[in-house]
PyMOL Python script that loads the backbone (N, CA, C, O; Angstrom):
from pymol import cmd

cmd.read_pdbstr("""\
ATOM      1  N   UNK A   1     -94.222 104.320  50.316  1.00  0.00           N
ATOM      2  CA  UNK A   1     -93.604 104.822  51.515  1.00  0.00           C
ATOM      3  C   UNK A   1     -94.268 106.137  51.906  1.00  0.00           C
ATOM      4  O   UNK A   1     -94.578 106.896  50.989  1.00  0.00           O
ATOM      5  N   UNK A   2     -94.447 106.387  52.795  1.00  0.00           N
ATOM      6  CA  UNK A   2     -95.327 107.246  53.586  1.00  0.00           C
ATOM      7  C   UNK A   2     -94.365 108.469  54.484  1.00  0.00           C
ATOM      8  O   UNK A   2     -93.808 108.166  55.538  1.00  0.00           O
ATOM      9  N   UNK A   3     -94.308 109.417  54.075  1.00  0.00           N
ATOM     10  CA  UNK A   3     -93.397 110.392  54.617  1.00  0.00           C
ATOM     11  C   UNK A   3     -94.152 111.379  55.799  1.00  0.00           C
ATOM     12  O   UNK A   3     -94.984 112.201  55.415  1.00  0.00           O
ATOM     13  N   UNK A   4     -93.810 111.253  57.302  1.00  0.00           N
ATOM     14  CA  UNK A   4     -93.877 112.094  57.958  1.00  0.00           C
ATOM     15  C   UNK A   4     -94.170 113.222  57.992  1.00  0.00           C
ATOM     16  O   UNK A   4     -94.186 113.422  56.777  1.00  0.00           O
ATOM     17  N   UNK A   5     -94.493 114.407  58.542  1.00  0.00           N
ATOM     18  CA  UNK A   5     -94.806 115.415  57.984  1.00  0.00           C
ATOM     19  C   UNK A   5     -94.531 115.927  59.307  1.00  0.00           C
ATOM     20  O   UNK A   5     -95.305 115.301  60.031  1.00  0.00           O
ATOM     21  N   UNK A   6     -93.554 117.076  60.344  1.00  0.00           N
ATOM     22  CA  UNK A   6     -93.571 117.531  61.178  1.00  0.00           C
ATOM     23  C   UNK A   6     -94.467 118.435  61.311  1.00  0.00           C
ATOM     24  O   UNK A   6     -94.842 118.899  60.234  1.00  0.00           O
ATOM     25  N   UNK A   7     -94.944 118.854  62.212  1.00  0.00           N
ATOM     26  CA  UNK A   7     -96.185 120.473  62.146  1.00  0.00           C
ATOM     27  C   UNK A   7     -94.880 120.783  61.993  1.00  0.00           C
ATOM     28  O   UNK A   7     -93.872 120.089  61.852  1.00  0.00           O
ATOM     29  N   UNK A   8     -95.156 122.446  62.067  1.00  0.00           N
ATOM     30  CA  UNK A   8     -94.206 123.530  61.980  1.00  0.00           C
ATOM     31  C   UNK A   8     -93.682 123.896  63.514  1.00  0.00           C
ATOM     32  O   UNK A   8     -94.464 123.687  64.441  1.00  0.00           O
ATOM     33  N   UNK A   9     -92.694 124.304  63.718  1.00  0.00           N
ATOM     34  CA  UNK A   9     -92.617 124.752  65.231  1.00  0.00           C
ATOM     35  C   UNK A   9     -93.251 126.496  65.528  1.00  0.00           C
ATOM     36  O   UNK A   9     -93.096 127.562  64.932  1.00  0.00           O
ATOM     37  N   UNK A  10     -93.785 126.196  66.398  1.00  0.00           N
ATOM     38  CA  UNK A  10     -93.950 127.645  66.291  1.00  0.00           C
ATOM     39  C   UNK A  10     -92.935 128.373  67.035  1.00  0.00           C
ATOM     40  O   UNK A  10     -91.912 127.734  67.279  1.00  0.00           O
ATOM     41  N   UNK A  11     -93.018 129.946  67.573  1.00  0.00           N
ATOM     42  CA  UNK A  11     -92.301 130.784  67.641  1.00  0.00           C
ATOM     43  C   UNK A  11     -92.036 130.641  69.105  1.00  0.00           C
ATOM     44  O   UNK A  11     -91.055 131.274  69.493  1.00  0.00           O
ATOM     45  N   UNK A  12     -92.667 129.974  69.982  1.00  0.00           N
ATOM     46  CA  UNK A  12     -92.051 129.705  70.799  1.00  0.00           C
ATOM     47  C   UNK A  12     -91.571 128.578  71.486  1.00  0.00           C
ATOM     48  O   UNK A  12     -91.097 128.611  72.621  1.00  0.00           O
ATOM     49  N   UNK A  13     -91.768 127.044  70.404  1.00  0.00           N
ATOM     50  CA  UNK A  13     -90.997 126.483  70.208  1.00  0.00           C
ATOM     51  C   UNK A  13     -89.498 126.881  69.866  1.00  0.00           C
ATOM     52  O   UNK A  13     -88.686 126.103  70.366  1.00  0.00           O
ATOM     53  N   UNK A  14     -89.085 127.662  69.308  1.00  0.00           N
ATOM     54  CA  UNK A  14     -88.026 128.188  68.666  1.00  0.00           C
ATOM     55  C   UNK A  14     -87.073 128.670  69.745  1.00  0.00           C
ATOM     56  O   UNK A  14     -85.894 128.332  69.853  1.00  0.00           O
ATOM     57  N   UNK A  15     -87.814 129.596  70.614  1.00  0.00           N
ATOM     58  CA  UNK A  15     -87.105 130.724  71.526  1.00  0.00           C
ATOM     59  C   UNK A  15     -86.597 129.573  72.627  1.00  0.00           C
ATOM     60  O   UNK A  15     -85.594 129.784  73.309  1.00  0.00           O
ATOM     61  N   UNK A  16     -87.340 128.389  72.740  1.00  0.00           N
ATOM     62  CA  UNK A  16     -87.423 128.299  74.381  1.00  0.00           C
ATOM     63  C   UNK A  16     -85.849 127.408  73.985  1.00  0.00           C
ATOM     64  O   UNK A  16     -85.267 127.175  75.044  1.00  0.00           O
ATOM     65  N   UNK A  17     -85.266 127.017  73.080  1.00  0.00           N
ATOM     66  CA  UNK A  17     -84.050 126.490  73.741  1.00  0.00           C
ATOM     67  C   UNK A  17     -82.895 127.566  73.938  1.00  0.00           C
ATOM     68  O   UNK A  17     -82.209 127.547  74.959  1.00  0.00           O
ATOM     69  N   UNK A  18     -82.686 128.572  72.856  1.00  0.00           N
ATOM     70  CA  UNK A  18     -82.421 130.132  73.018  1.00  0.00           C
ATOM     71  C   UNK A  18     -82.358 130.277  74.728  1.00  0.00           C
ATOM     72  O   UNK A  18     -81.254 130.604  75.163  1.00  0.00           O
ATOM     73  N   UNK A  19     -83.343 130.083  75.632  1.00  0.00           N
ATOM     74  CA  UNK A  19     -83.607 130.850  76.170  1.00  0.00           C
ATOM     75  C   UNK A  19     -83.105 129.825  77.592  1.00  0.00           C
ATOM     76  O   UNK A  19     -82.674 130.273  78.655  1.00  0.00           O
ATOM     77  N   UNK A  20     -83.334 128.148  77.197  1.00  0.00           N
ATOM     78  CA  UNK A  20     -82.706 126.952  78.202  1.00  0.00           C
ATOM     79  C   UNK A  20     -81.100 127.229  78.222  1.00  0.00           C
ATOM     80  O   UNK A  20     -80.441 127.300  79.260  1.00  0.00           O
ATOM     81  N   UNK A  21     -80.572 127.375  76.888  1.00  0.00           N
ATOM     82  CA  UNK A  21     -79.016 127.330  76.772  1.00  0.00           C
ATOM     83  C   UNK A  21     -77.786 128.980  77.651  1.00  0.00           C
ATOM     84  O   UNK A  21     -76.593 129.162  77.894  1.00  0.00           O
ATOM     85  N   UNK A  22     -79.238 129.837  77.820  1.00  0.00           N
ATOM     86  CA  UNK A  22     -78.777 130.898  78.005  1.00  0.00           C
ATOM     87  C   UNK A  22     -79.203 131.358  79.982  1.00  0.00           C
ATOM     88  O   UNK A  22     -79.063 132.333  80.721  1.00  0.00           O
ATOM     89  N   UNK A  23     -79.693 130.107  80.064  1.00  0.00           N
ATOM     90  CA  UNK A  23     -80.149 130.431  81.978  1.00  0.00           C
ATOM     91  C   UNK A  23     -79.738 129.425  82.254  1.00  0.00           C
ATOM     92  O   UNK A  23     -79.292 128.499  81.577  1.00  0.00           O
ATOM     93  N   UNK A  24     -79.954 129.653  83.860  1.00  0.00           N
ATOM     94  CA  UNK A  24     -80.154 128.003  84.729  1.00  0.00           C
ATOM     95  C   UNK A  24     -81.520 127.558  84.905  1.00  0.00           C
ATOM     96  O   UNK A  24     -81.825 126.716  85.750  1.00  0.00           O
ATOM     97  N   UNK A  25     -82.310 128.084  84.157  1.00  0.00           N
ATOM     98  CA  UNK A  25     -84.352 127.078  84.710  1.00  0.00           C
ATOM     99  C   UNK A  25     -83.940 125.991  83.714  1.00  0.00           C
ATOM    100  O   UNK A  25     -83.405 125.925  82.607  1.00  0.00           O
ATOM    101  N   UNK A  26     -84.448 125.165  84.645  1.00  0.00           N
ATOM    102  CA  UNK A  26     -85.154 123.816  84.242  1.00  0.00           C
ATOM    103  C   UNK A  26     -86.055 123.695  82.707  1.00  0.00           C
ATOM    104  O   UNK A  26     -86.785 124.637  82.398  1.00  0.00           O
ATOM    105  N   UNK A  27     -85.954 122.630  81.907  1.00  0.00           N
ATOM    106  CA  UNK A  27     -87.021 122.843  81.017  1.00  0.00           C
ATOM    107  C   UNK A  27     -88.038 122.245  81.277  1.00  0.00           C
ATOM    108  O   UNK A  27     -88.575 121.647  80.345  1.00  0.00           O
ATOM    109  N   UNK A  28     -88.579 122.199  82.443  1.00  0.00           N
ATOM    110  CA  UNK A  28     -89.651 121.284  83.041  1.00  0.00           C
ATOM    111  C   UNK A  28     -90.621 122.531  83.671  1.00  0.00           C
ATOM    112  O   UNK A  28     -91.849 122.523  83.759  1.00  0.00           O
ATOM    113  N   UNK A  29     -89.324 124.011  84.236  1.00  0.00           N
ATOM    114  CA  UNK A  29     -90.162 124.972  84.978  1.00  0.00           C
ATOM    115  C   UNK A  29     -90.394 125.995  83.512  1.00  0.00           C
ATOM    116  O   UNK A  29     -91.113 126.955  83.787  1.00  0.00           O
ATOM    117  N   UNK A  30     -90.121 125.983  82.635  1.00  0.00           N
ATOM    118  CA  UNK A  30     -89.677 127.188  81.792  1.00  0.00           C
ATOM    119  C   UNK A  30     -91.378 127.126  80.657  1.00  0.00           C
ATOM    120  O   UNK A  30     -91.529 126.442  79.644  1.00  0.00           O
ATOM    121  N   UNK A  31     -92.394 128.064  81.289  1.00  0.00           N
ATOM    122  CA  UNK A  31     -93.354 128.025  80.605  1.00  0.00           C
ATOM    123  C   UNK A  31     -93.347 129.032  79.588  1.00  0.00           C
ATOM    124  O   UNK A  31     -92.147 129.297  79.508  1.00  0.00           O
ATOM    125  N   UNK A  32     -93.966 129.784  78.731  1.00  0.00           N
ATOM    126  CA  UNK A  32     -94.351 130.431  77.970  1.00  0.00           C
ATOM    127  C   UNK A  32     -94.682 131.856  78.748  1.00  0.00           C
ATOM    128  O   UNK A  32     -94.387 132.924  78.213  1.00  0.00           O
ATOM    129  N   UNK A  33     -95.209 131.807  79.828  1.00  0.00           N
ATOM    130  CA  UNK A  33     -95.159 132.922  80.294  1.00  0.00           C
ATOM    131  C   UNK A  33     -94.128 133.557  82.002  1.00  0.00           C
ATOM    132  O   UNK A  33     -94.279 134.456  82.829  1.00  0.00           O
ATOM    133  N   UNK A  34     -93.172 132.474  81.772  1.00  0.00           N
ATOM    134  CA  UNK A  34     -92.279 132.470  82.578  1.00  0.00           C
ATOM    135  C   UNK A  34     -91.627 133.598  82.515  1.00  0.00           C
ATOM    136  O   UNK A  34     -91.185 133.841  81.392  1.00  0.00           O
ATOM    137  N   UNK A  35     -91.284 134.829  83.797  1.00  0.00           N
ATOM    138  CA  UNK A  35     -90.389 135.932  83.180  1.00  0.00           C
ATOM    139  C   UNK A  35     -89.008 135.727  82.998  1.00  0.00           C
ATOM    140  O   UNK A  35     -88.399 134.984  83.768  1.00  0.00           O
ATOM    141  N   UNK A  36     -88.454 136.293  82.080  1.00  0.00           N
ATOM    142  CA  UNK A  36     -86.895 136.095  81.458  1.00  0.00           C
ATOM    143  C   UNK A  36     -86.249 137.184  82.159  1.00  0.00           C
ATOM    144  O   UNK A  36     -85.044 136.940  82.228  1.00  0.00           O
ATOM    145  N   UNK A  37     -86.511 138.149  82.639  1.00  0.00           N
ATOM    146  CA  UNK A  37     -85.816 139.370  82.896  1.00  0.00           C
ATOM    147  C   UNK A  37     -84.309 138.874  83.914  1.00  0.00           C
ATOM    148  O   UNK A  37     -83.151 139.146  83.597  1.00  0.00           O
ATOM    149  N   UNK A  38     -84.751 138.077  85.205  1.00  0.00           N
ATOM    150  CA  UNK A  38     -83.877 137.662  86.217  1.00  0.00           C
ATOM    151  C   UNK A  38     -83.466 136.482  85.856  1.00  0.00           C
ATOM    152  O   UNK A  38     -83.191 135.741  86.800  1.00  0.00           O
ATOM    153  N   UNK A  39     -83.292 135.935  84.513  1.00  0.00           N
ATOM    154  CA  UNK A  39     -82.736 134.438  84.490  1.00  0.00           C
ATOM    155  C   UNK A  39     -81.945 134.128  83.088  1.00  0.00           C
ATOM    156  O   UNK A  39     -81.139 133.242  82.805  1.00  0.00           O
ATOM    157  N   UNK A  40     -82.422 135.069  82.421  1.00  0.00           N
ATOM    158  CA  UNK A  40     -81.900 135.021  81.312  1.00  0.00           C
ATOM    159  C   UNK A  40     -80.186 136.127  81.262  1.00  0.00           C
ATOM    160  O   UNK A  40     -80.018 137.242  81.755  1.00  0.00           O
ATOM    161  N   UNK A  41     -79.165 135.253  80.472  1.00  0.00           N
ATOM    162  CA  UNK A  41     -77.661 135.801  80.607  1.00  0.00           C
ATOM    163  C   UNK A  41     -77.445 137.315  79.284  1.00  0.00           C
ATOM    164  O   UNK A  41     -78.485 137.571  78.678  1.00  0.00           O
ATOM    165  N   UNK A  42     -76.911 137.692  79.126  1.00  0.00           N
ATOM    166  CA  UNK A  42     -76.728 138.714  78.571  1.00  0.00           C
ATOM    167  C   UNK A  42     -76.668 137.932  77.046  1.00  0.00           C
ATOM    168  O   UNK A  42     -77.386 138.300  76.116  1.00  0.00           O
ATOM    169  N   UNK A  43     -76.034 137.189  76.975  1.00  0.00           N
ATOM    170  CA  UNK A  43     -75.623 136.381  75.686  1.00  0.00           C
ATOM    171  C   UNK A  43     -76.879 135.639  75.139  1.00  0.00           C
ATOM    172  O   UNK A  43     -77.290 135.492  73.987  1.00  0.00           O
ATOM    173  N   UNK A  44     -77.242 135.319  76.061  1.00  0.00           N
ATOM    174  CA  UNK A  44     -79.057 134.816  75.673  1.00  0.00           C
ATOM    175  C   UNK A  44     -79.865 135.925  75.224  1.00  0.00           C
ATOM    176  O   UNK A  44     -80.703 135.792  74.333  1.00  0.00           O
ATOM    177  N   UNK A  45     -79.560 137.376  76.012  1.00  0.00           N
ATOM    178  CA  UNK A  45     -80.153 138.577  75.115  1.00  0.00           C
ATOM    179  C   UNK A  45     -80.181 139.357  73.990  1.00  0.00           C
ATOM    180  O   UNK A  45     -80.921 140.083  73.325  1.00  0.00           O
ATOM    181  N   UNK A  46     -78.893 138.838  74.058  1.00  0.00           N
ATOM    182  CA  UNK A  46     -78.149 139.091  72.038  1.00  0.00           C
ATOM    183  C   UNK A  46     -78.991 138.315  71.422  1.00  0.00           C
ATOM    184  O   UNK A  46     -79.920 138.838  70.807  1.00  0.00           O
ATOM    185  N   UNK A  47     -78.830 136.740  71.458  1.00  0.00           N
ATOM    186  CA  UNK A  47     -79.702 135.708  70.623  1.00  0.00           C
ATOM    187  C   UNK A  47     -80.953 136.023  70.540  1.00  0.00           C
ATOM    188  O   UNK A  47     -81.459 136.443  69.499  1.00  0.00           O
ATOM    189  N   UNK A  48     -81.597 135.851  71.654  1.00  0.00           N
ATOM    190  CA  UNK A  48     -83.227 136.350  71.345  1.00  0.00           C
ATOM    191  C   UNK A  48     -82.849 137.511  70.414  1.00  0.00           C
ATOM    192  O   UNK A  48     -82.976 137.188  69.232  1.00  0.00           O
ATOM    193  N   UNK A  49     -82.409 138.799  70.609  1.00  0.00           N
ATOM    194  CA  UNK A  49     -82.475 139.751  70.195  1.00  0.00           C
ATOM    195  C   UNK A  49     -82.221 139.815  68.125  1.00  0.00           C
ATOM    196  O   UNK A  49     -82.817 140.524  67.314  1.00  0.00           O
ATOM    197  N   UNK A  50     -81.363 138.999  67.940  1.00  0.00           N
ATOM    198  CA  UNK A  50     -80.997 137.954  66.662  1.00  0.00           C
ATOM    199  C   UNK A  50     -82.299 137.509  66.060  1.00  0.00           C
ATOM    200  O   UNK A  50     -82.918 137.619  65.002  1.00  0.00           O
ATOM    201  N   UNK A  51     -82.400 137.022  67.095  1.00  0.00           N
ATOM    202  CA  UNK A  51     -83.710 135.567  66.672  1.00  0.00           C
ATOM    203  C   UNK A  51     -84.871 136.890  66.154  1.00  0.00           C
ATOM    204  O   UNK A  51     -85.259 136.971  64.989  1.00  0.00           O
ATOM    205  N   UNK A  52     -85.160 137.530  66.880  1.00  0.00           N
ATOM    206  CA  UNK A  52     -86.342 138.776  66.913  1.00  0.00           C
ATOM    207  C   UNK A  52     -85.902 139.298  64.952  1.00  0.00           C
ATOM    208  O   UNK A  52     -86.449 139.062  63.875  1.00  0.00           O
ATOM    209  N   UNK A  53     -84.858 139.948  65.309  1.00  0.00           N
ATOM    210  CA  UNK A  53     -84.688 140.807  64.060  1.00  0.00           C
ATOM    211  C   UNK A  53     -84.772 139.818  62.764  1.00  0.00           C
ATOM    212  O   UNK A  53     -85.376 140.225  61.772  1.00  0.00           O
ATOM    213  N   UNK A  54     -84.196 138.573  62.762  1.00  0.00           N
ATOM    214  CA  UNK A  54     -84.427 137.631  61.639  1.00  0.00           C
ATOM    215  C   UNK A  54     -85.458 137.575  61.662  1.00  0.00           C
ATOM    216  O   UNK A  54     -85.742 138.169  60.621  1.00  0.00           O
ATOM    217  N   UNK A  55     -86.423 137.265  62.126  1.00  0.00           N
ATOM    218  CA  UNK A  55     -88.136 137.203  62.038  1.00  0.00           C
ATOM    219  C   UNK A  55     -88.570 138.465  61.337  1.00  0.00           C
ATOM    220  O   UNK A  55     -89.309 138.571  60.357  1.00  0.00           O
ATOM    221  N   UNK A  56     -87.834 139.594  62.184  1.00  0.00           N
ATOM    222  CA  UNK A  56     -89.094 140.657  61.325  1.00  0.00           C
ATOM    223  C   UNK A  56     -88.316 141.100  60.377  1.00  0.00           C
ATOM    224  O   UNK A  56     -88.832 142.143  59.974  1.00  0.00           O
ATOM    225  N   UNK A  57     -87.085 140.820  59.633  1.00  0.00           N
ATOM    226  CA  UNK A  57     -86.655 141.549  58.438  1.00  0.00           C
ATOM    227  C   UNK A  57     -86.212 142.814  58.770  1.00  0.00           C
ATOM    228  O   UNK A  57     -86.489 143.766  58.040  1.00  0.00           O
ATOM    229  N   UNK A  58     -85.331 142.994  60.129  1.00  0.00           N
ATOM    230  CA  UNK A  58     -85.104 144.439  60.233  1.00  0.00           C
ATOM    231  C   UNK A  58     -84.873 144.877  61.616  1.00  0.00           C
ATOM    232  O   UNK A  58     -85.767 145.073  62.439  1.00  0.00           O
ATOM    233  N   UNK A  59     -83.849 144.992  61.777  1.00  0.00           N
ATOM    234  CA  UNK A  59     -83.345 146.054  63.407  1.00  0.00           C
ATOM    235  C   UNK A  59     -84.462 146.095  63.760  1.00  0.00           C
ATOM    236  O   UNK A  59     -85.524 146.069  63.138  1.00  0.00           O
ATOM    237  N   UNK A  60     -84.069 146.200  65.430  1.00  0.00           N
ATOM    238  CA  UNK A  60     -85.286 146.227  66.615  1.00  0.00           C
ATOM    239  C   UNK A  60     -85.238 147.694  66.569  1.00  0.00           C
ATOM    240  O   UNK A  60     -84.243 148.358  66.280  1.00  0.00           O
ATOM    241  N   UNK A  61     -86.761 148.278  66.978  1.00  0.00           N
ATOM    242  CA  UNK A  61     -86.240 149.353  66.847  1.00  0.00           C
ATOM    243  C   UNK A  61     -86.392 150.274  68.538  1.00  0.00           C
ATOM    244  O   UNK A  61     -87.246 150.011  69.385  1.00  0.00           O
ATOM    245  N   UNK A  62     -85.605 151.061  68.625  1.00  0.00           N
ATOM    246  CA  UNK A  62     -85.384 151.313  70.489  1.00  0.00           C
ATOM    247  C   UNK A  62     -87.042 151.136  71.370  1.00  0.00           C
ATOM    248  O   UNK A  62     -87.408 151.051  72.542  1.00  0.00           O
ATOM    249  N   UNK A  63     -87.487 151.142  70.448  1.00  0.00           N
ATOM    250  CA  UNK A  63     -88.820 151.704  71.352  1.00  0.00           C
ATOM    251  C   UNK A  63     -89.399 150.238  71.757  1.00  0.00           C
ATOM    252  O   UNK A  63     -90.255 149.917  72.581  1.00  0.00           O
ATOM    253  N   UNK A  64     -88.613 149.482  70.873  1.00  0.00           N
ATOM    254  CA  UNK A  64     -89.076 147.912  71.145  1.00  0.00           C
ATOM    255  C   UNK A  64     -88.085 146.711  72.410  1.00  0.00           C
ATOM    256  O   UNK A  64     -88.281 145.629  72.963  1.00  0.00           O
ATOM    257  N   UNK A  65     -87.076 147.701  72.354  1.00  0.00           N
ATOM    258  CA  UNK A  65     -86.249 146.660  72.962  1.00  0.00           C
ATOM    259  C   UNK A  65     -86.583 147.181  74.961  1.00  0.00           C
ATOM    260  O   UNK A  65     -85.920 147.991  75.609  1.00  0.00           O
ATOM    261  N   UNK A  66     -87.656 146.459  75.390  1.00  0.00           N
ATOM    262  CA  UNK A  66     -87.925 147.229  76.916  1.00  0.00           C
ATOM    263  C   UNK A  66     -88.511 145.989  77.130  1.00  0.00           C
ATOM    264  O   UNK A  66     -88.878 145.222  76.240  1.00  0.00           O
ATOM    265  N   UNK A  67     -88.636 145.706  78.969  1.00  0.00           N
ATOM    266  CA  UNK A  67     -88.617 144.866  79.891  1.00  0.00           C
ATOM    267  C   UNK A  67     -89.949 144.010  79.135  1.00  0.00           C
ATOM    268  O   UNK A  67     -90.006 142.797  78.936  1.00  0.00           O
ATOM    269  N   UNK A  68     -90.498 144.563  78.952  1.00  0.00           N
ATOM    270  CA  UNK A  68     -92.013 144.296  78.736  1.00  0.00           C
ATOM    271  C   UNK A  68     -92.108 143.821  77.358  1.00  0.00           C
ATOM    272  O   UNK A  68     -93.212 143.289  77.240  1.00  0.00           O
ATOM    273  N   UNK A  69     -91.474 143.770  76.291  1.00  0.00           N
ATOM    274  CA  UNK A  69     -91.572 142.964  75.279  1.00  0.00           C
ATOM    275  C   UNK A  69     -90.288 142.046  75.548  1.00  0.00           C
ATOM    276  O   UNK A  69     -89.825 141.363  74.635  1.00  0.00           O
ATOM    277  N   UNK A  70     -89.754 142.053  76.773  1.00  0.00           N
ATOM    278  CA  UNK A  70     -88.646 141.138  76.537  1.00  0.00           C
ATOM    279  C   UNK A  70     -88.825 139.944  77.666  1.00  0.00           C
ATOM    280  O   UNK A  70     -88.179 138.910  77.839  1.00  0.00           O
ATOM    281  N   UNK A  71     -89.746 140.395  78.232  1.00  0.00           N
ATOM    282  CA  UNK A  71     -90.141 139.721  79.338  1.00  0.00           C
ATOM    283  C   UNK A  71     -90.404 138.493  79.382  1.00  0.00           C
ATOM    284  O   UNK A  71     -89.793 137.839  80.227  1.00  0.00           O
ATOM    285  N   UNK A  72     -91.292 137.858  78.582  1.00  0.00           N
ATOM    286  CA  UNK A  72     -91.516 136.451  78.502  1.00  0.00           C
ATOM    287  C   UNK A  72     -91.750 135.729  77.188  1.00  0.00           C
ATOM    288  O   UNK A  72     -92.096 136.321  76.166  1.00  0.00           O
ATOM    289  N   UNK A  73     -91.586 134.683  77.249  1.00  0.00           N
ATOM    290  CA  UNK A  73     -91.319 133.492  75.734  1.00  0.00           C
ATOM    291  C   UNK A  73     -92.336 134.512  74.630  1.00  0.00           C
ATOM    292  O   UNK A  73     -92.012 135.140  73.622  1.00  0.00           O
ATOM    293  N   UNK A  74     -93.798 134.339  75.384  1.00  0.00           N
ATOM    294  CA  UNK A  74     -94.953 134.740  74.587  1.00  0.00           C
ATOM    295  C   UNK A  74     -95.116 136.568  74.213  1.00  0.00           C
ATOM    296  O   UNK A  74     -95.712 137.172  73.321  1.00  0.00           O
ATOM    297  N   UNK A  75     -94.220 137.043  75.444  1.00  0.00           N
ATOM    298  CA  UNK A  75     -94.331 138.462  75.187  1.00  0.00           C
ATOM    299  C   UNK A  75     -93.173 138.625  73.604  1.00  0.00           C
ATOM    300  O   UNK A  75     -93.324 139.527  72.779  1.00  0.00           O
ATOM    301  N   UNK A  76     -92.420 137.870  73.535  1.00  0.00           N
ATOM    302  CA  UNK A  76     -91.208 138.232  72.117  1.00  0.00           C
ATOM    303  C   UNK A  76     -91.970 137.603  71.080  1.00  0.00           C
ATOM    304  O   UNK A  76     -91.859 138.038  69.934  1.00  0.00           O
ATOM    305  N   UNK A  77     -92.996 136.298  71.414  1.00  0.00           N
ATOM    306  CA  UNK A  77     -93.106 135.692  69.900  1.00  0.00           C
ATOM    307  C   UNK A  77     -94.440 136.659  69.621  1.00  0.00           C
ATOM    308  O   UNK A  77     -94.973 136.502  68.522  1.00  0.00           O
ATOM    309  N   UNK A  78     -94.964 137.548  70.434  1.00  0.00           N
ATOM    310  CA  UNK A  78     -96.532 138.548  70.510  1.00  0.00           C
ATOM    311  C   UNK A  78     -95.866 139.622  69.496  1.00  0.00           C
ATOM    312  O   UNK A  78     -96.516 140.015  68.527  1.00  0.00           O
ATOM    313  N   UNK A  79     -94.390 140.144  69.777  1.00  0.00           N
ATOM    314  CA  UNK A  79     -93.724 141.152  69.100  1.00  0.00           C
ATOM    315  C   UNK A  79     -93.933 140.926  67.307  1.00  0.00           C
ATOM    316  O   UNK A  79     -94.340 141.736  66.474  1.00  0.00           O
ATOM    317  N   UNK A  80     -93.418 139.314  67.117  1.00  0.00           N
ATOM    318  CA  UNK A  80     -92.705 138.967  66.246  1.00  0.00           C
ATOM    319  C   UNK A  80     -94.318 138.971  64.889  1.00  0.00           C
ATOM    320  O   UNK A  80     -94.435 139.279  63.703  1.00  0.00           O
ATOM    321  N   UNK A  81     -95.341 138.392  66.074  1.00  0.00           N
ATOM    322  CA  UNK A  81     -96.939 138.258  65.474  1.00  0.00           C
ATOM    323  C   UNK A  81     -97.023 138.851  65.026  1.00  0.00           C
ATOM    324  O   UNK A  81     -96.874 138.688  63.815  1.00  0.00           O
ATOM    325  N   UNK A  82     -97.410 140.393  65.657  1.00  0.00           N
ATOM    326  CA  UNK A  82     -97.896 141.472  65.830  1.00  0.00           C
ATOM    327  C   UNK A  82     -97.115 141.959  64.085  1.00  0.00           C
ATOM    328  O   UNK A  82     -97.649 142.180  62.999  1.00  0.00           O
ATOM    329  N   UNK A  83     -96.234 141.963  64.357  1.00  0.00           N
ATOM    330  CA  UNK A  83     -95.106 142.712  63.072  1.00  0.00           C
ATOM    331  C   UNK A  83     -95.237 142.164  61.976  1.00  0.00           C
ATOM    332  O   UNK A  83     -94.964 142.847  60.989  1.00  0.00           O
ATOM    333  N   UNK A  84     -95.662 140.855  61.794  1.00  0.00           N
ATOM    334  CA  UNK A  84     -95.664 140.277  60.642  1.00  0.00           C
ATOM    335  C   UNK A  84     -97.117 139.114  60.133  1.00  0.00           C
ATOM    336  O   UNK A  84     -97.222 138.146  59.380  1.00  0.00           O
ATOM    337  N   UNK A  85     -98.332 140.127  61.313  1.00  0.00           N
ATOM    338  CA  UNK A  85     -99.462 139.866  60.839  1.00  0.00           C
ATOM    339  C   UNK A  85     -99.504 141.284  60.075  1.00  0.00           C
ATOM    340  O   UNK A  85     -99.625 140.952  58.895  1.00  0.00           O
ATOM    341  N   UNK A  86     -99.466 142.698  60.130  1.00  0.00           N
ATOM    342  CA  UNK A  86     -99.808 143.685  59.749  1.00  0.00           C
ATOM    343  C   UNK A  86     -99.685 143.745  58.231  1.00  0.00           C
ATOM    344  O   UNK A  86    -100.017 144.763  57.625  1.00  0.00           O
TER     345      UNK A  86
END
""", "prot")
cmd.dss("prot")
cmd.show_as("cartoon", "prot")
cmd.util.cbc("prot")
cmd.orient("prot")
């Protein structure tokens, strides 16, 4: 018997239902570099914000939580890279 093997999801596999369950876009319009700022609900900003800190092992820290790392799918999973390639 021959067992499947899923790839892994990556990080923005992960975010984008986070991010469907918490707006009204479509998952047909909702790309990777789609901005979140005007569509995404407050409660969707907690989660991402969740999702973020479980990844890096540790509170966001203020200087991180701004428009521009929060902005799009690829700008949070760039955060998450960035932190835990170093």
């Amino acid at each position: 018997m021959t067992v499947k093997r899923q790839a892994p999801q990556t990080l923005e596999d992960q975010l984008r239902p986070i991010v469907l369950a918490n707006s009204p876009i479509d998952e047909a319009d909702l790309r990777d570099n789609t901005s979140l700022l005007d569509i995404i609900d407050s409660l969707g900003v907690a989660e991402i914000f969740l999702f973020v800190e479980e990844h890096l092992g540790r509170e966001l820290r203020e200087d991180e939580m701004n428009r521009e790392t929060f902005d799009t799918i690829a700008s949070i999973a760039g955060l998450i890279r960035m932190e835990t390639i170093d």
